[in-house]
VONULO-350988 format. One record per residue (C-alpha): residue number from 1; x, y, z. Coordinates in steps of 0.02 Angstrom, whole numbers. Layout:
// residues N
{atom NUM, {X, Y, Z}},
...
This chain:
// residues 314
{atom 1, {1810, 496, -355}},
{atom 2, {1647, 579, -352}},
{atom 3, {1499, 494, -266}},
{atom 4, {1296, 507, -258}},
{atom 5, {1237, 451, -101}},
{atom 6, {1024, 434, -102}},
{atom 7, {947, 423, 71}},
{atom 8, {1011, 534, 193}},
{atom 9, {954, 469, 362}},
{atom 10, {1008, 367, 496}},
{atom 11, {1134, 248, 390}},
{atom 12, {1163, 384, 254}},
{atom 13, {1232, 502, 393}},
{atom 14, {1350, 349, 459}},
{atom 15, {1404, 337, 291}},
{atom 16, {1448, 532, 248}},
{atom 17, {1541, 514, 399}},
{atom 18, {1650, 378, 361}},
{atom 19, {1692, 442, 191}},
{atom 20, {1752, 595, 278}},
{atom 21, {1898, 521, 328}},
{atom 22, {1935, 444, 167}},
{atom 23, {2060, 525, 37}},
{atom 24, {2001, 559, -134}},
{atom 25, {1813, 537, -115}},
{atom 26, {1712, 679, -155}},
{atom 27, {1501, 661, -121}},
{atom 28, {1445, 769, -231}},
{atom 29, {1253, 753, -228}},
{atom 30, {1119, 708, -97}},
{atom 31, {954, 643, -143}},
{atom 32, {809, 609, -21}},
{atom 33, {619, 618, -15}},
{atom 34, {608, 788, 91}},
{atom 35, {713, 923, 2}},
{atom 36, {728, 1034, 136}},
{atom 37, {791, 895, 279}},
{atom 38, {904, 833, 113}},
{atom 39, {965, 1016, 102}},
{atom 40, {990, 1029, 286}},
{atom 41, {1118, 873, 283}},
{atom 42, {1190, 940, 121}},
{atom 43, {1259, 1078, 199}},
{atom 44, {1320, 1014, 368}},
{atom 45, {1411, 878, 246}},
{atom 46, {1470, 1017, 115}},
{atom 47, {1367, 935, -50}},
{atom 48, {1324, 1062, -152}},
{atom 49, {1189, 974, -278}},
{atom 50, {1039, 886, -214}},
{atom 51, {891, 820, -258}},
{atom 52, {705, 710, -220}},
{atom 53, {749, 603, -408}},
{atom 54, {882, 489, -421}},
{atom 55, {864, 491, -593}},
{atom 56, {870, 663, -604}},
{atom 57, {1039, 668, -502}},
{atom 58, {1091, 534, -609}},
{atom 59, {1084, 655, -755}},
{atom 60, {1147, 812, -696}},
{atom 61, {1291, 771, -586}},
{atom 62, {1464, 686, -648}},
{atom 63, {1460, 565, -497}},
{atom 64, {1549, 387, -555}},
{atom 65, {1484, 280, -398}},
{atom 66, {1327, 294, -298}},
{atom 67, {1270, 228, -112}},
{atom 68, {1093, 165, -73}},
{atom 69, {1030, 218, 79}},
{atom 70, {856, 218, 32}},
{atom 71, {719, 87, 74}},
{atom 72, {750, -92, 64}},
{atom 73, {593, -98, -48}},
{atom 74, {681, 16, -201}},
{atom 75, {849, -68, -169}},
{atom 76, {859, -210, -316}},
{atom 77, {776, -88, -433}},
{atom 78, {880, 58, -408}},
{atom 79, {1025, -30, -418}},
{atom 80, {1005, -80, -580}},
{atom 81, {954, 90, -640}},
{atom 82, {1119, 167, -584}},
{atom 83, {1228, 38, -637}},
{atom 84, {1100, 42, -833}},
{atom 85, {1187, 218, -806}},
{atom 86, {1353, 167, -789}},
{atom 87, {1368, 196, -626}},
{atom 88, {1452, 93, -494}},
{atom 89, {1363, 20, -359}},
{atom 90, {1367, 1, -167}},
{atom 91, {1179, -35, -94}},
{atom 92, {1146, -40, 95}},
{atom 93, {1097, -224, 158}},
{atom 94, {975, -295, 83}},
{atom 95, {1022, -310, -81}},
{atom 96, {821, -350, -106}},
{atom 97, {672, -405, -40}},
{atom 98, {652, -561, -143}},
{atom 99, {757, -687, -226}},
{atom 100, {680, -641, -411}},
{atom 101, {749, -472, -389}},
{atom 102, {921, -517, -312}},
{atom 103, {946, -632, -446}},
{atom 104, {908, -475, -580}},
{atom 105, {1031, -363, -488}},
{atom 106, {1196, -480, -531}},
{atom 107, {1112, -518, -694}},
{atom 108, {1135, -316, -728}},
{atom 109, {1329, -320, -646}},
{atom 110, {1377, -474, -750}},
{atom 111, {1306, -383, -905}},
{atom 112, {1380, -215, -875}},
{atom 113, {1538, -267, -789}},
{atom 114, {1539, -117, -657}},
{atom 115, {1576, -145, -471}},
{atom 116, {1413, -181, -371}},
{atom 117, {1414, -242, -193}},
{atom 118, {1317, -258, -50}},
{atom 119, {1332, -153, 132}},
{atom 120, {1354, -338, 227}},
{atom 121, {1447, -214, 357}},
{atom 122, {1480, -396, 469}},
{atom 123, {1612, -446, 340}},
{atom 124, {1699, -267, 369}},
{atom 125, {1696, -244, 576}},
{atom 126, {1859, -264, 658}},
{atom 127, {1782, -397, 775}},
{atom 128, {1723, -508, 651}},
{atom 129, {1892, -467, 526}},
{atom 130, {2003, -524, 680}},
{atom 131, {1918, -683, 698}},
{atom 132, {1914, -695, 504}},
{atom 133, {2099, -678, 495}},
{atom 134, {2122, -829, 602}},
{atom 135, {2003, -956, 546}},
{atom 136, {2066, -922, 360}},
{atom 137, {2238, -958, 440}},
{atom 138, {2183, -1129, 514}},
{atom 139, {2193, -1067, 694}},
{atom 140, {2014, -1076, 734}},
{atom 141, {1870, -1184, 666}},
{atom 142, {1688, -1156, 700}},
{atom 143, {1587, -1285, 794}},
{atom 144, {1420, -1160, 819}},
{atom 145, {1369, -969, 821}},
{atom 146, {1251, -924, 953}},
{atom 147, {1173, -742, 864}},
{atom 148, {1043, -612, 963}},
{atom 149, {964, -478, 838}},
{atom 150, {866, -363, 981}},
{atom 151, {786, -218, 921}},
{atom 152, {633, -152, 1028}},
{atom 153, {528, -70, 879}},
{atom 154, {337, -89, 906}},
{atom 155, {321, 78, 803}},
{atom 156, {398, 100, 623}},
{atom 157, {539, 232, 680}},
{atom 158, {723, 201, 611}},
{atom 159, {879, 196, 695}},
{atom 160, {881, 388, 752}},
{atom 161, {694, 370, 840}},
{atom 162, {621, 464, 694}},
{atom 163, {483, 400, 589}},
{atom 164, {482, 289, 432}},
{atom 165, {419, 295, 298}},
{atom 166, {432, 90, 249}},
{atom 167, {431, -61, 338}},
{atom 168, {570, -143, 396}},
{atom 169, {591, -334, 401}},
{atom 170, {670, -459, 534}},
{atom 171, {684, -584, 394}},
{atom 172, {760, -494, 208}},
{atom 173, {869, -369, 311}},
{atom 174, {914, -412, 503}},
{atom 175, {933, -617, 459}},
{atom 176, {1023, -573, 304}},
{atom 177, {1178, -521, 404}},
{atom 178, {1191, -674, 500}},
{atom 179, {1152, -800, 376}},
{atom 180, {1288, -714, 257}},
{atom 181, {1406, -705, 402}},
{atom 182, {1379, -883, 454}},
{atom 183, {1413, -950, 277}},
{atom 184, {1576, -808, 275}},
{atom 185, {1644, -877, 443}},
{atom 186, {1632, -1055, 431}},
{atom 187, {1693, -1040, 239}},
{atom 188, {1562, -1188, 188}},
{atom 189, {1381, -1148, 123}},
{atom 190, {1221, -1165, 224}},
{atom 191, {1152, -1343, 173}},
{atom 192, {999, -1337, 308}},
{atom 193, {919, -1196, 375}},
{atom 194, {756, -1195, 458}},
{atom 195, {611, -1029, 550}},
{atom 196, {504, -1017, 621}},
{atom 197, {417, -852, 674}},
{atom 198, {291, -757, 797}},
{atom 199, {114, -667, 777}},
{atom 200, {108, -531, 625}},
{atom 201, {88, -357, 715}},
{atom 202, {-90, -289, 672}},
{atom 203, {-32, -117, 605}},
{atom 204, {156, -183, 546}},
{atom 205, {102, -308, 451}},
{atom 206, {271, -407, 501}},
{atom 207, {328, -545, 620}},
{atom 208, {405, -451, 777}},
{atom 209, {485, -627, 838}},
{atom 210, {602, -764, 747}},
{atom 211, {711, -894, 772}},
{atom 212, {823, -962, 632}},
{atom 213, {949, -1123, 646}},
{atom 214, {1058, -1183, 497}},
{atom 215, {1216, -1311, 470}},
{atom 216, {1325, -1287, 354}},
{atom 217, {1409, -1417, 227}},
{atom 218, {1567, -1422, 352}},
{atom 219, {1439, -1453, 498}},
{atom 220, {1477, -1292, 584}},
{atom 221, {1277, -1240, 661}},
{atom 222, {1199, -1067, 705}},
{atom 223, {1048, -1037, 819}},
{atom 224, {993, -860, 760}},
{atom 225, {851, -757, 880}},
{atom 226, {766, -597, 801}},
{atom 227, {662, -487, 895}},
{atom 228, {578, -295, 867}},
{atom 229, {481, -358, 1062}},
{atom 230, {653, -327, 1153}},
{atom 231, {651, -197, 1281}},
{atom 232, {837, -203, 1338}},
{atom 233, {1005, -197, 1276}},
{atom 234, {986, -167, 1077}},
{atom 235, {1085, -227, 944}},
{atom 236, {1175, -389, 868}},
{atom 237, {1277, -508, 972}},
{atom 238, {1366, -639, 908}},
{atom 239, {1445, -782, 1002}},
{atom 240, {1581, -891, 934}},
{atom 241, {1585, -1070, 987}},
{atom 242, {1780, -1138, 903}},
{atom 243, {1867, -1280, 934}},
{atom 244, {2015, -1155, 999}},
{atom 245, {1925, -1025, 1107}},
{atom 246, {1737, -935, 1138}},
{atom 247, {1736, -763, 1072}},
{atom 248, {1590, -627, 1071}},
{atom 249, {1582, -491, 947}},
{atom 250, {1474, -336, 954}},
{atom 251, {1492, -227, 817}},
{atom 252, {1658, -159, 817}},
{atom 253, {1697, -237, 1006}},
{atom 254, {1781, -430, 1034}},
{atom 255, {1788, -528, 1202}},
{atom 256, {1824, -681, 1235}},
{atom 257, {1701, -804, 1327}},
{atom 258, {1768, -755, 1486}},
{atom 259, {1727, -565, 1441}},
{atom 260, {1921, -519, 1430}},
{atom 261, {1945, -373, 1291}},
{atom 262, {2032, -416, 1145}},
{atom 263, {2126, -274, 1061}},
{atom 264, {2074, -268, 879}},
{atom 265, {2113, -87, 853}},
{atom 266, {2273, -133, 723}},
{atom 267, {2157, -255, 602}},
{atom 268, {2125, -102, 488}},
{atom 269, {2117, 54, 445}},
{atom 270, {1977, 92, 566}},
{atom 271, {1885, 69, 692}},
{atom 272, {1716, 92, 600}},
{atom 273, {1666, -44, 501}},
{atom 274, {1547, 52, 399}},
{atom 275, {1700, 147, 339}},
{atom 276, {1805, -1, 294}},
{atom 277, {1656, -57, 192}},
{atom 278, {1675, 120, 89}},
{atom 279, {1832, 85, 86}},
{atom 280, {1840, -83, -5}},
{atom 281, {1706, -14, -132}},
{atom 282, {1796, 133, -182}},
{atom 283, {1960, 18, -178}},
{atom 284, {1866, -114, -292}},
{atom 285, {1842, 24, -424}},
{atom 286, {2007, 98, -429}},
{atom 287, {2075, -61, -438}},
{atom 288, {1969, -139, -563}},
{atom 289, {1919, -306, -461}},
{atom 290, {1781, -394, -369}},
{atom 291, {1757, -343, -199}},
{atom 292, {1726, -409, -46}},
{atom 293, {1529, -427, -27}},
{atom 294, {1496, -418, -207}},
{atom 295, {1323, -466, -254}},
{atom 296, {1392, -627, -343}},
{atom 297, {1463, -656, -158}},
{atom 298, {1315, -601, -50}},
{atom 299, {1192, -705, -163}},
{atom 300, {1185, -870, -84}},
{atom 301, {1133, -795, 84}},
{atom 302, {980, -722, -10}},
{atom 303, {928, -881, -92}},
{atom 304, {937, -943, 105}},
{atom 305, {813, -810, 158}},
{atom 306, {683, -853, -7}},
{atom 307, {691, -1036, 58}},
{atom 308, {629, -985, 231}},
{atom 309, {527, -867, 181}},
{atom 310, {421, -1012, 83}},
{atom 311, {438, -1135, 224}},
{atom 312, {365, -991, 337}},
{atom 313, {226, -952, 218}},
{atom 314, {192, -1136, 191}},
């Protein structure tokens, strides 16, 4: 299967990475906004074509599937320019910045039938597929996730320390894994959900402090803090509250509440849960099916974040 991939930094590279180890996937163009830092990756990764237009790589490359790395800001758009040229679809969380837009994306995949999900990476890490397994089994039921999003980013740099070029948003992308994984976990939809937010950074323009909570329809609850103002451990933890056991995930890692390791190196394929998220995509095509974090899947969650957004704003 041949595959563009557009945005080569920080998530692009974890991306060309995990499709190294996957059989039968073949990137065969790079585009990004500097050509010579695009050609630079290029070669490390072996692509031979690249480019600064995706719609010029759309057009002179045979590529049947494409990966958005790029800015959350050009995600819903250039979605539905690749899939308007027949191209499959796997865009890096969040699927937009708006509910309008997210709502135009599936309108495109319903109307040209191709495979278009979302990188909701949550669904795909071994921590949170091990837990998965059990509550769809009946062996565990949520009673409340207890979720820390800690970044400390006071200056617009991106997950390598380098400088970006957009703005990135606690809100449309950090909350957007939580309140999708929430809804995914507890297997009921989110019925209340409620924010409320700090000062808007002077240069930033964004909120560098949030708290979300939300029920869902089974009653399961989630307290959700967001923060770029956290100097200390960085990342997303999640805590488990079940009727049958505590258990805290980060990323790929599982404890229990007592901090014991839990093995969950046999739930897949891999370790890396960007990988198994490749996987699935490229599996959804072959196969000719829906997969898991389609945008008809993902779209509740971002009908949840337009809701808070307009009880923040009002």
């Amino acid at each position: 299967m041949k595959v563009l991939l557009s945005g080569p930094g920080a998530f692009g590279i974890k991306h060309l990475d995990g499709i190294k180890n996957i059989d039968g996937v073949e990137v065969v163009s790079l585009v990004g906004r500097d050509l010579e830092k695009t050609r630079e990756v290029a070669r490390e990764y072996g692509i031979e074509h690249v480019a600064t237009d995706l719609g010029e790589a759309l057009e002179q490359t045979e590529a049947e599937a494409v990966i958005l790395c790029t800015p959350t800001q050009q995600h819903a758009a250039e979605s539905i320019q690749c899939m308007q040229a027949g191209k499959h679809v796997e865009v890096e969380i969040p699927l937009a910045d708006c509910w309008a837009d997210a709502e135009a994306v599936l309108k495109t995949q319903q109307e040209t039938g191709l495979v278009c999900m979302a990188g909701h990476t949550r669904r795909f890490n071994p921590s949170h597929q091990w837990l998965h397994k059990r509550i769809v089994a009946g062996e565990l039921n949520i009673q409340q996730m207890d979720v820390q999003t800690y970044f400390f980013r006071r200056k617009n740099i991106n997950a390598k320390g380098e400088p970006r070029s957009w703005t990135d948003h606690l809100l449309w992308h950090h909350a957007a894994h939580t309140v999708d994984l929430f809804a995914y976990q507890a297997g009921s939809p989110i019925v209340q959900a409620n924010a409320v937010q700090g000062p808007i950074h002077p240069e930033l323009g964004i909120a560098m402090d949030m708290s979300i909570q939300m029920k869902t329809g089974s009653g399961a609850i989630c307290t959700l803090s967001l923060s770029f103002n956290n100097d200390g451990p960085l990342g997303t933890f999640f805590r488990y509250i079940c009727d049958n056991g505590t258990y805290i995930a980060r990323y790929d890692d599982l404890v229990n509440g007592k901090e014991e390791p839990i093995d969950v190196s046999r739930v897949d394929l891999s370790m890396n849960g960007i990988e198994l998220q490749d996987r699935e995509f490229f599996a959804a095509i072959k196969e000719g099916r829906e997969p898991n974090s389609s945008v008809a899947s993902v779209l509740p969650c971002y009908k949840v974040l337009h809701d808070l957004e307009q009880q923040l704003a009002g």
